[in-house]
KEKE-3310 file (N, C-alpha, C; in steps of 0.2 Angstrom, whole numbers, plus 5000, padded with zeros to 4 digits):
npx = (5526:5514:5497:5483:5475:5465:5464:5457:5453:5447:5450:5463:5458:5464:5481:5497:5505:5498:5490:5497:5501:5490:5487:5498:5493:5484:5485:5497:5487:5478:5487:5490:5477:5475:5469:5468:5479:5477:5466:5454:5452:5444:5448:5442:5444:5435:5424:5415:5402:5401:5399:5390:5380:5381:5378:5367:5359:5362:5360:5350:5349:5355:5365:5382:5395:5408:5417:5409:5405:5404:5402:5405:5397:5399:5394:5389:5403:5413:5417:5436:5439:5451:5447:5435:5433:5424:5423:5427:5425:5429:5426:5436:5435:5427:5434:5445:5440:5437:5450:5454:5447:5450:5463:5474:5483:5481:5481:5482:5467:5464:5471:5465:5448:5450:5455:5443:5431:5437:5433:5422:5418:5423:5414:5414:5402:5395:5381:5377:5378:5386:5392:5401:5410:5416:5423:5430:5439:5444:5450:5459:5469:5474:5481:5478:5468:5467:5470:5461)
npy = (4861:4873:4873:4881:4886:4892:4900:4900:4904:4905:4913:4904:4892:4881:4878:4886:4875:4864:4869:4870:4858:4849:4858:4853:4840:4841:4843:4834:4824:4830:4829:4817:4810:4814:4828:4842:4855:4868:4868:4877:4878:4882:4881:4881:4883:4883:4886:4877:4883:4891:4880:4874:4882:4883:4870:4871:4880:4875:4861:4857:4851:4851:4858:4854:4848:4837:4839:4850:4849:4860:4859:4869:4876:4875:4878:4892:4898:4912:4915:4913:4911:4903:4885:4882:4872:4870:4871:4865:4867:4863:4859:4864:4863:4852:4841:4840:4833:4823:4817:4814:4805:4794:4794:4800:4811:4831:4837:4826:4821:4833:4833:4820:4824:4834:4829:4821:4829:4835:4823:4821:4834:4830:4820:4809:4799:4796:4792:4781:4764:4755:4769:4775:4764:4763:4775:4775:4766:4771:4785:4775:4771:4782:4786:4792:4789:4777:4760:4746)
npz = (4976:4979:4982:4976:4991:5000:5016:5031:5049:5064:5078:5090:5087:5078:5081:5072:5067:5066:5057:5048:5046:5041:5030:5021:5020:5015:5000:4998:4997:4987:4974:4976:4972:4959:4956:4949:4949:4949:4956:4964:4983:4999:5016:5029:5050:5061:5078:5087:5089:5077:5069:5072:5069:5054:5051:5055:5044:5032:5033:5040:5052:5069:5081:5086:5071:5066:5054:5039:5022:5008:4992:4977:4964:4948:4937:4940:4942:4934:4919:4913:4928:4940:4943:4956:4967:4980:4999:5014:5031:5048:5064:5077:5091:5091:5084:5091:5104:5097:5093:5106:5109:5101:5104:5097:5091:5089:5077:5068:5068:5063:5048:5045:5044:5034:5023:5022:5020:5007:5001:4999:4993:4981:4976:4982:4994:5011:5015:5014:5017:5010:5001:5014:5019:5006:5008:5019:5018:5005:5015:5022:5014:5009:5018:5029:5039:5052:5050:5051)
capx = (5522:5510:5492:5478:5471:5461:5466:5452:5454:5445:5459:5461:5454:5472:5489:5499:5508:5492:5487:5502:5502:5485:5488:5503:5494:5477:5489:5497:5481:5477:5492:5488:5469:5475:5468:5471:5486:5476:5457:5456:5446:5444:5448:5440:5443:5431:5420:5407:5394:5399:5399:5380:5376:5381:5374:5355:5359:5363:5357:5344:5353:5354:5369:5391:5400:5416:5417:5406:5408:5399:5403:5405:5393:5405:5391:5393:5409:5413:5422:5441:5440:5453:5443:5436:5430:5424:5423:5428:5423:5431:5426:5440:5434:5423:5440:5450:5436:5437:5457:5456:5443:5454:5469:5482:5485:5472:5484:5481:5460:5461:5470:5459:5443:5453:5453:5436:5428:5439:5433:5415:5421:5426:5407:5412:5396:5395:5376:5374:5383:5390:5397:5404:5413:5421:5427:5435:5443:5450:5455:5464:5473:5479:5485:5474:5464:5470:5467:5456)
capy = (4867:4875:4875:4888:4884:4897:4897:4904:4899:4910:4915:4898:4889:4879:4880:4888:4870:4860:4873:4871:4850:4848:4859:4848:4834:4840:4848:4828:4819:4831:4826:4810:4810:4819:4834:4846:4860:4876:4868:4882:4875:4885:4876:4888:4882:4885:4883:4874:4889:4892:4875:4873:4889:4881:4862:4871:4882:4871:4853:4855:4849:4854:4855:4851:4842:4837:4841:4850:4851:4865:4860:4874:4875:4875:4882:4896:4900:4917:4913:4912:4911:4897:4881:4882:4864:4872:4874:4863:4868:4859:4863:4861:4860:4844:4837:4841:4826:4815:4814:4812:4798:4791:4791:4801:4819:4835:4836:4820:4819:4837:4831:4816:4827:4840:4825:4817:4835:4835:4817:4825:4838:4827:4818:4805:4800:4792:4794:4773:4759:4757:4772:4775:4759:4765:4784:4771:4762:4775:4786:4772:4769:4791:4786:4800:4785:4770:4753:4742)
capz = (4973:4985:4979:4980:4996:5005:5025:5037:5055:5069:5083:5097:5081:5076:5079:5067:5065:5064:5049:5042:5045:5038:5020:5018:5021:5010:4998:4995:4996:4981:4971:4974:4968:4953:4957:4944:4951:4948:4958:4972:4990:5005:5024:5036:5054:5065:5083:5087:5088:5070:5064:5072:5063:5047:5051:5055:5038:5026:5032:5042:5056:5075:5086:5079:5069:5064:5047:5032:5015:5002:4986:4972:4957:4945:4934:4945:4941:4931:4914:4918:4934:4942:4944:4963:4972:4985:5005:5020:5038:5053:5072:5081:5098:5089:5083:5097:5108:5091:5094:5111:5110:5097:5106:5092:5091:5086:5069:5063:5065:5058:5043:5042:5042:5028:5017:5023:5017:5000:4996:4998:4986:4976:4975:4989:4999:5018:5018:5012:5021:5005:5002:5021:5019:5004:5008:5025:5014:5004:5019:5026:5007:5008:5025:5036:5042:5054:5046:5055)
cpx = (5516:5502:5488:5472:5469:5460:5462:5454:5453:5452:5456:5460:5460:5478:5491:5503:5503:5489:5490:5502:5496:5483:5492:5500:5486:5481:5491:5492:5478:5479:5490:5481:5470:5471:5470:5475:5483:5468:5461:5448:5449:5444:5447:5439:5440:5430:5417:5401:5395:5398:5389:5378:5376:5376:5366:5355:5359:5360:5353:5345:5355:5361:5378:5392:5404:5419:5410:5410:5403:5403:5402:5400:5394:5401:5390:5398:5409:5417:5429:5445:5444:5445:5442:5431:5425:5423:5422:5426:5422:5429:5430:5440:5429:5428:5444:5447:5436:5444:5457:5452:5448:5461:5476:5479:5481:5476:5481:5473:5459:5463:5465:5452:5444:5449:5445:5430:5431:5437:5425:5414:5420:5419:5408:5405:5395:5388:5375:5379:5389:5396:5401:5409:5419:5426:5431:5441:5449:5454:5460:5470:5479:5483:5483:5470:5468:5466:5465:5462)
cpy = (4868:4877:4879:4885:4889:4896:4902:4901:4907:4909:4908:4891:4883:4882:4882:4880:4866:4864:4870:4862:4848:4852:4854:4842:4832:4841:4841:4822:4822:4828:4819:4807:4812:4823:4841:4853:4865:4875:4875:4877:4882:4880:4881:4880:4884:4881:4880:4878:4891:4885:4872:4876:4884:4874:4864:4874:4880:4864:4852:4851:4852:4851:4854:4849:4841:4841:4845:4853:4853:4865:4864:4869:4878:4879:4890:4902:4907:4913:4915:4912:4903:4893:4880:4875:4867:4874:4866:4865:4863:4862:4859:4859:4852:4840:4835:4833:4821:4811:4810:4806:4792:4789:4793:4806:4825:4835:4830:4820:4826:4836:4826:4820:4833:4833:4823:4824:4835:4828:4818:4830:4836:4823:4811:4805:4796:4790:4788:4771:4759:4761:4774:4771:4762:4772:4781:4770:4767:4782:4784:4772:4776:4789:4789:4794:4776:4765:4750:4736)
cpz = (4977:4979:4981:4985:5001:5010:5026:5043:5061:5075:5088:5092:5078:5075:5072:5063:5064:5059:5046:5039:5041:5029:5018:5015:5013:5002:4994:4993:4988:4973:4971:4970:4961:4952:4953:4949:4953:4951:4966:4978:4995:5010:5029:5043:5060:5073:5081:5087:5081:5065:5064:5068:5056:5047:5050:5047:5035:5026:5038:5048:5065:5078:5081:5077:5066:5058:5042:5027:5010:4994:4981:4966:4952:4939:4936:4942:4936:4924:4915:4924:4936:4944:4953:4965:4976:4993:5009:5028:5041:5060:5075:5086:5100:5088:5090:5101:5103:5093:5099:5115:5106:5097:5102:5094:5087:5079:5064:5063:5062:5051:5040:5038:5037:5023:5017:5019:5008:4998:4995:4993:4979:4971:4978:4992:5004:5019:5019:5015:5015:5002:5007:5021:5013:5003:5015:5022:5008:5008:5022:5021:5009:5016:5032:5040:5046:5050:5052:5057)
residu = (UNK:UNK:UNK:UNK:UNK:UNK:UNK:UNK:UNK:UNK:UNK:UNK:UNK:UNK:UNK:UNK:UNK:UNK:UNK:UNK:UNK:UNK:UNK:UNK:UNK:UNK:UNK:UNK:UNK:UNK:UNK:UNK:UNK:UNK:UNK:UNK:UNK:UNK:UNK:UNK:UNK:UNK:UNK:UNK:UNK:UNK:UNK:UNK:UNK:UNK:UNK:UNK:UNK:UNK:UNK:UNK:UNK:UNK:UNK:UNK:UNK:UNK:UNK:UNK:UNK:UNK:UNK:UNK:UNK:UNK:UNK:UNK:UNK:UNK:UNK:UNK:UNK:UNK:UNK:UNK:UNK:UNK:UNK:UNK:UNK:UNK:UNK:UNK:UNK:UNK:UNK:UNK:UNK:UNK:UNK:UNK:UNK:UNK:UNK:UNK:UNK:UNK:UNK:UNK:UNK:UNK:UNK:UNK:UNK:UNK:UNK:UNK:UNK:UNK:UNK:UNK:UNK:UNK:UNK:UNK:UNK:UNK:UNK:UNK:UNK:UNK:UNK:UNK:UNK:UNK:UNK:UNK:UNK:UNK:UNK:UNK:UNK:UNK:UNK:UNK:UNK:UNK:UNK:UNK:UNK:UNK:UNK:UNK)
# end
């Protein structure tokens, strides 16, 4: 069952097979969280000049980075409107150098960073040792993350 996942991805931005490999893989990761069928997310795949933009906009933040994630405010929401999570942004050209520091292939750190953004979503937080250790730990569990 294909869920409602909002694809963006500027041109150069991902293969069409690196799209398709990373819905599957966010798509299973949901299913598996029990993620309710009918939650809608956007996965915009972007540059680096858009993802700056957004890092100085939202977080106060200068310069790329791999992943963000803009959580819906569910209050927000219009009355009957499907339940929307809300918004992932990956820069490819940030990934592409994570993979190839990493040693695997651009599909696999773009999945990881799909899910790493959906665990964020979800109210995941990296910001404490703490939490960072456990959103590892459950990467490695979904499989998008090597074990140590």
């Amino acid at each position: 069952m294909s869920r409602p996942i909002i694809l963006h991805h500027r041109p150069g931005c991902g293969s069409p097979d690196d799209v398709a490999f990373v819905r599957a893989t966010l798509e299973a990761t949901m299913d598996r969280l029990g993620v309710p069928s009918d939650v809608e997310i956007a996965l915009v795949f972007t540059d680096d000049a858009e993802i700056s933009a957004l890092n100085r906009a939202y977080r106060g933040e200068e310069g790329a980075t791999d992943v963000l994630s803009f959580a819906a405010d569910r209050a927000d929401l219009p009355p009957g409107e499907p339940p929307y999570l809300g918004d992932i942004a990956i820069a490819v050209t940030y990934a592409s150098a994570g993979a190839a520091r990493a040693g695997h292939p651009l599909a696999d750190e773009l999945a990881l960073l799909a899910v790493h953004g959906l665990l964020h979503l979800l109210g995941h937080e990296d910001e404490t040792e703490a939490g960072a250790e456990a959103m590892h730990r459950l990467e490695v569990s979904l499989g998008v993350r090597p074990g140590d």
